[in-house]
C-alpha positions in Angstrom: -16.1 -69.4 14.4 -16.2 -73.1 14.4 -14.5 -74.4 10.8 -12.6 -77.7 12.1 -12.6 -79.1 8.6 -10.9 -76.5 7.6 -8.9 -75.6 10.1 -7.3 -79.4 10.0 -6.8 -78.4 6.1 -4.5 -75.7 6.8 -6.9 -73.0 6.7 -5.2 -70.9 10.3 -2.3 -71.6 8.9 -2.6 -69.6 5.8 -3.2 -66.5 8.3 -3.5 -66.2 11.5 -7.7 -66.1 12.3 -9.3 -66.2 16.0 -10.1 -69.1 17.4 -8.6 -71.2 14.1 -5.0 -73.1 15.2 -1.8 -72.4 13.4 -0.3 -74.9 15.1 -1.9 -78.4 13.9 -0.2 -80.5 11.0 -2.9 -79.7 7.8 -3.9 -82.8 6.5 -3.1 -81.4 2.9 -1.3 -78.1 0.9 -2.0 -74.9 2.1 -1.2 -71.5 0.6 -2.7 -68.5 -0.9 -3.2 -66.7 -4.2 -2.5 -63.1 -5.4 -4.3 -61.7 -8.3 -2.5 -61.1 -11.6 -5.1 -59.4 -13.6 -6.1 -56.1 -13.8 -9.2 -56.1 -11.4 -11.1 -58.1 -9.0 -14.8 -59.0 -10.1 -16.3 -62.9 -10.3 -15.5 -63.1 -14.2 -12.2 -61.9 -13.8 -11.0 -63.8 -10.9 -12.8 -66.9 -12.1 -11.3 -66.6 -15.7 -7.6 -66.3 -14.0 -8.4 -69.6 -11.7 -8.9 -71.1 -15.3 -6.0 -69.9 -16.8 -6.8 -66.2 -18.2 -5.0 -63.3 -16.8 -6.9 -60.1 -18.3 -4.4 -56.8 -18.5 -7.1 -54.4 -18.9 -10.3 -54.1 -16.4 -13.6 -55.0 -17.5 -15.3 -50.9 -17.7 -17.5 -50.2 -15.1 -20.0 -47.4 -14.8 -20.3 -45.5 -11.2 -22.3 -42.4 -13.0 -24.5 -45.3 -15.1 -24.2 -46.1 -18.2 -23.6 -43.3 -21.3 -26.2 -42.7 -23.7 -23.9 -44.1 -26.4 -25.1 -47.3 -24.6 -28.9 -46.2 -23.1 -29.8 -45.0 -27.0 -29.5 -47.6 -28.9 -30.2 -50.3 -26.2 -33.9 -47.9 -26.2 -34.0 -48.0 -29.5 -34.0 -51.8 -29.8 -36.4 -52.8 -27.4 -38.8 -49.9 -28.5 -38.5 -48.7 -24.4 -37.3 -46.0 -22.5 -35.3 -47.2 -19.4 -35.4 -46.2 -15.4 -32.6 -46.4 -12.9 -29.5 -46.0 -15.4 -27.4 -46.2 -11.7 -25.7 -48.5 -9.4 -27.8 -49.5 -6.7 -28.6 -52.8 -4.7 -30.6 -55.3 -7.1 -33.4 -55.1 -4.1 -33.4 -51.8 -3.0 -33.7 -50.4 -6.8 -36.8 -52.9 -7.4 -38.5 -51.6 -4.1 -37.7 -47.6 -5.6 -38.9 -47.6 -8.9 -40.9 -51.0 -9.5 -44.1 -49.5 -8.6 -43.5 -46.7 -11.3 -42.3 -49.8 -13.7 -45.6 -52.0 -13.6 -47.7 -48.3 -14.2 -45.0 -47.5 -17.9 -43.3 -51.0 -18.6 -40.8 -49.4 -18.6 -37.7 -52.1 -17.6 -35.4 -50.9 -15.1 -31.4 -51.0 -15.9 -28.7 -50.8 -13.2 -25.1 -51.7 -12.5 -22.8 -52.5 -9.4 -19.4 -52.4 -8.5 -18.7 -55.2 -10.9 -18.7 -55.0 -14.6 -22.4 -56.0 -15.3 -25.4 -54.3 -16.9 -28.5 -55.3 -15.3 -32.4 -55.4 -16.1 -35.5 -55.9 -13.6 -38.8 -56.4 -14.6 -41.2 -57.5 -13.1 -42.7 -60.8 -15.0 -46.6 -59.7 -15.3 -45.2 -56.9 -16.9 -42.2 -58.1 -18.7 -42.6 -61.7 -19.5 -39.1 -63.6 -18.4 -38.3 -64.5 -22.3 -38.8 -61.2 -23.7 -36.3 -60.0 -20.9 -34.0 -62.4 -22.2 -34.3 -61.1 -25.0 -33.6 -57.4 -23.8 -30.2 -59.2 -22.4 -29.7 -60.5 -25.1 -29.6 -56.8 -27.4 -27.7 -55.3 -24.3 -25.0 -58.0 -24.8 -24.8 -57.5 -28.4 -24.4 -53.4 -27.9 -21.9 -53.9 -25.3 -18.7 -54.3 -26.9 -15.3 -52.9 -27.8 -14.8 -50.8 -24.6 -18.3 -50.6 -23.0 -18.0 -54.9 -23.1 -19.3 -55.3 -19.2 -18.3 -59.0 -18.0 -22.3 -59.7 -17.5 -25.6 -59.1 -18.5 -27.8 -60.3 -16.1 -31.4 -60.8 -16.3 -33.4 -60.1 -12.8 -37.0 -61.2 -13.0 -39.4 -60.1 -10.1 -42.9 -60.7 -8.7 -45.1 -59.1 -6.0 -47.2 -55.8 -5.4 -45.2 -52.5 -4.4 -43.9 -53.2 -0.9 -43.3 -56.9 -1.2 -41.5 -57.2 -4.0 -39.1 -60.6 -4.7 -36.6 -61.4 -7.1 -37.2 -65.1 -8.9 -34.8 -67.5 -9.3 -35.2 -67.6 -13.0 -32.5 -64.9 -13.2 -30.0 -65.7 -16.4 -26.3 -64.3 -17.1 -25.3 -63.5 -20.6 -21.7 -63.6 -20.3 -18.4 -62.8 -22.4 -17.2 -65.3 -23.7 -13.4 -66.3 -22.7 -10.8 -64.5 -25.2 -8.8 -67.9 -25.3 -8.8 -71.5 -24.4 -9.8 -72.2 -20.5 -8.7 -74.8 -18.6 -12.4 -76.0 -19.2 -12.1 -75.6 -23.0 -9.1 -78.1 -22.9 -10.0 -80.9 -20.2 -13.1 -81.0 -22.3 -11.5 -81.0 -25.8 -9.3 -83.6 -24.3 -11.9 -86.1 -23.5 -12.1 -85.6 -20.1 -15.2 -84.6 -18.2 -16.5 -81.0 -16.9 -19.6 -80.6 -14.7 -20.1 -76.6 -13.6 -22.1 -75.8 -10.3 -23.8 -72.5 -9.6 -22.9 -70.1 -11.5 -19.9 -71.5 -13.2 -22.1 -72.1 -16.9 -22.9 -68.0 -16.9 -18.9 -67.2 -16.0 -17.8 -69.1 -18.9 -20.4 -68.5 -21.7 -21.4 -72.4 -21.5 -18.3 -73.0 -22.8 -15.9 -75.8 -22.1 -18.6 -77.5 -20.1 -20.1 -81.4 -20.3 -22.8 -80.8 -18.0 -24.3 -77.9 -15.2 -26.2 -77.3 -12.1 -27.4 -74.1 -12.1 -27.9 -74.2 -8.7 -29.0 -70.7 -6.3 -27.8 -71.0 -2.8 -24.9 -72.8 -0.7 -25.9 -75.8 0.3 -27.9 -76.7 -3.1 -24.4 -76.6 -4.6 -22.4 -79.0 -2.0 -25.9 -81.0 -2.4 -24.7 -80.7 -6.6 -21.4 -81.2 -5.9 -21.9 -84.6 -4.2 -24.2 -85.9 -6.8 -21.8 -85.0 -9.7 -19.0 -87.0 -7.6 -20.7 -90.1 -8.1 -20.9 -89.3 -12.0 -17.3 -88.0 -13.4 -15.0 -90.6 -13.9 -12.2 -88.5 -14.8 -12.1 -85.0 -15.0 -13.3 -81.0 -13.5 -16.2 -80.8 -10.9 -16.3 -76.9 -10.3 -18.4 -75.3 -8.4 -18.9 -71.8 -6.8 -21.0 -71.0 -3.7 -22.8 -68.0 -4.5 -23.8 -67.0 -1.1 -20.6 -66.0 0.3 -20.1 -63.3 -1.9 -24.1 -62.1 -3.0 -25.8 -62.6 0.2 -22.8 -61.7 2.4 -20.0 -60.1 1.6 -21.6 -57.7 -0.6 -24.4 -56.9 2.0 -21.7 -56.6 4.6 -23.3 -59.3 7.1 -20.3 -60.4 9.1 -22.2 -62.8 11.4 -24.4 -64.3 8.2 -20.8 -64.9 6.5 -19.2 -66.5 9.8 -22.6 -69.0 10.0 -22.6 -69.5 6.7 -18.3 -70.8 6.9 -19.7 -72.7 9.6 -22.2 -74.0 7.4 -20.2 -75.1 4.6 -17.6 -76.4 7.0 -20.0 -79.2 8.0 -20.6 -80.6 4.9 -16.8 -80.9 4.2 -16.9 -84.4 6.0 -19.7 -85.7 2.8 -17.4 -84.5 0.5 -14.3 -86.1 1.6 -15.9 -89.7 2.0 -17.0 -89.2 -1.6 -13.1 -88.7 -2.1 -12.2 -91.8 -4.6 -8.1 -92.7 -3.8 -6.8 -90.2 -6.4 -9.5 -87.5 -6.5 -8.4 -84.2 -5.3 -10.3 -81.4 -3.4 -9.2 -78.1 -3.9 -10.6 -74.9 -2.0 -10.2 -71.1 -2.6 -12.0 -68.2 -3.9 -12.1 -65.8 -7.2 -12.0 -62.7 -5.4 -12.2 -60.9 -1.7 -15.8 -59.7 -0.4 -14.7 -58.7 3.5 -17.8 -58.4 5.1 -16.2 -56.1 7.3 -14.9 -53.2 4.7 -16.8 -50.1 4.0 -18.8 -50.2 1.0 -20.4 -53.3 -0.8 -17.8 -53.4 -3.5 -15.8 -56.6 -3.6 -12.3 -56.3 -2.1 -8.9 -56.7 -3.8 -6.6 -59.5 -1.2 -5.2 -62.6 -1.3 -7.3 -65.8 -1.8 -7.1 -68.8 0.1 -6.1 -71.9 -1.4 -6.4 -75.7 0.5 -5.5 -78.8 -1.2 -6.6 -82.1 0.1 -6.5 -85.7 -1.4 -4.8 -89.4 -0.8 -1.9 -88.6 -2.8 -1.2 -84.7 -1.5 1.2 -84.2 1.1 0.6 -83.4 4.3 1.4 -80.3 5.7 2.8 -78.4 2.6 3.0 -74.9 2.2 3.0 -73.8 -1.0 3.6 -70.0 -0.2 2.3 -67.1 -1.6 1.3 -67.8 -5.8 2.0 -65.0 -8.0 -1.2 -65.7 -9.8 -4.9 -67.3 -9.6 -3.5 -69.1 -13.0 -0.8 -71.3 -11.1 -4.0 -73.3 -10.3 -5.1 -73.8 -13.9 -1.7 -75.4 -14.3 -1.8 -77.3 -12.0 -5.1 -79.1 -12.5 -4.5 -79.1 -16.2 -1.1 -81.1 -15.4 -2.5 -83.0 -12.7 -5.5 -84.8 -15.6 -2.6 -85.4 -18.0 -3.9 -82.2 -20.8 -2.3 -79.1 -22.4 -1.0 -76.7 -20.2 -3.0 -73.5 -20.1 -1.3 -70.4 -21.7 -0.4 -68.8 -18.1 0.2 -70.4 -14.8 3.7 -71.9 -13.1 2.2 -75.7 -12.1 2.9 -76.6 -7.9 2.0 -80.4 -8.8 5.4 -81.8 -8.5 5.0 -80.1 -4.8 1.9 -81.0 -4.0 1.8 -84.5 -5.0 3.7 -87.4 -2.5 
């Protein structure tokens, strides 16, 4: 791979990665992240990052979903279901979505994450009724069958050439306490959400979103939010990495897609005002080259970069995602979250 913005950042030095120096002075803080909370899907991992650290999983169903579940969720929409599995969102549209345009019948899956899912095609299922299916799932799951997601995937095409839509829509737990969002907001600050970030958090805690679809969409949003926020939160999360890539275990489509993201680092950093921070790291571990296409449970990265960081500062091994939370919290002057130790007083020259 060629990353040389983020190898200058620190990023070989964090661990050691072929072709990526460990040598070079970073230009900023460096370190990684272990998890705290009990599992290792996007909700969870982004919820620590804003200061939540969850002690029990979210459930997730291998064998499907019970009937306790199926029933009622039949009941209410007045359909039977197919599916009732985990599968690959693609591959279970290009199985049964023939035999779903013939019934109506909407087809419900899950993953390896904590999500309930619904395809239908939108002929056959217009997109706000299927919101509206979403909508009764989330209000079924609860108590111990509460999945992180719900997530709505509309599709179009005849059998054989089949594609999901981008008007796909995640109905989302809502946070069981204040976020680091919740507060930056509540203190007058601002908070624009890229990608995905709107769905994680229920909306919550949020000024403004881009609810962008792909990687370099998002550093486009990310760019055009910098010129907006005065004071406060732009965070975004590049979907790609983990949907497209990791999951789908594509090891050369994640390296291009680094190398990608990479060269728009350079945009970003002359949008960089004299005491705006960039901060980089992830909610979770997708190797692209583990068995399986279940996310994977490591350390995150984490690179730190601004006029008024340090250069060349290690900050270690964190003990938790929510060290971050504390520290961007204490950096913008708010309430701390309720978890976290802050590294600002290292970080900061």
């Amino acid at each position: 791979m060629s990353i040389p913005n983020m190898e200058r950042m620190g990023l070989g030095k964090i661990k050691d990665l072929e072709g990526i120096s460990s040598t070079i002075k970073a230009r900023g803080a460096y370190g990684k992240m272990a998890e705290s909370s009990a599992g290792k899907d996007t909700t969870t991992g982004h919820w620590e990052i804003a200061g939540i650290i969850l002690k029990e999983p979210f459930p997730t169903y291998p064998d499907g979903f019970p009937p306790e579940v199926i029933k009622p969720f039949e009941r209410e929409i007045g359909r039977e279901v197919l599916g009732n599995k985990p599968a690959s969102g693609t591959k279970i549209i290009e199985e049964l979505g023939e035999e779903h345009i013939k019934t109506g019948k909407p087809i419900v899956y899950t993953s390896a994450d904590s999500v309930f899912q619904i395809a239908a095609h939108e002929e056959v299922i217009p997109v706000e009724e299927l919101y509206n299916m979403c909508k009764i799932a989330r209000r079924i799951l609860t108590g111990k069958h509460a999945v992180g997601r719900v997530i709505a995937r509309p599709f179009i095409g005849k059998p054989g050439n089949f594609v999901r839509t981008e008007r796909r829509e995640d109905f989302s737990l809502e946070p069981p306490e204040k976020t680091m969002l919740d507060i930056i907001k509540e203190a007058g600050l601002q908070v624009y959400a890229v990608g995905k970030i709107v769905d994680i958090f229920a909306g919550r805690g949020i000024n403004e979103y881009n609810h962008t679809v792909d990687n370099m969409d998002s550093v486009d949003a990310i760019l055009d939010y910098m010129d907006e926020v005065s004071s406060g939160l732009i965070f975004a999360n590049l979907v790609e990495f983990d949907m497209v890539y990791g999951h789908r275990r594509n090891v050369k489509g994640y390296a291009r897609a680094l190398e990608e993201f990479d060269q728009r680092i350079p945009e970003i950093l002359d949008k960089l005002k004299s005491n705006d921070i960039l901060i980089i790291t992830a909610d979770h571990g997708c190797d692209p080259a583990y068995k399986g296409t279940d996310h994977t449970r490591e350390y995150v990265p984490l690179l730190i970069y601004g006029e008024n960081i340090k250069e060349d500062c290690n900050l270690g091994v964190r003990s938790s995602y929510s060290d971050l939370a504390a520290t961007i919290t204490d950096l913008l002057g708010v309430r701390q979250v309720n978890n976290g130790e802050s590294f600002a007083g290292i970080i900061l020259k």
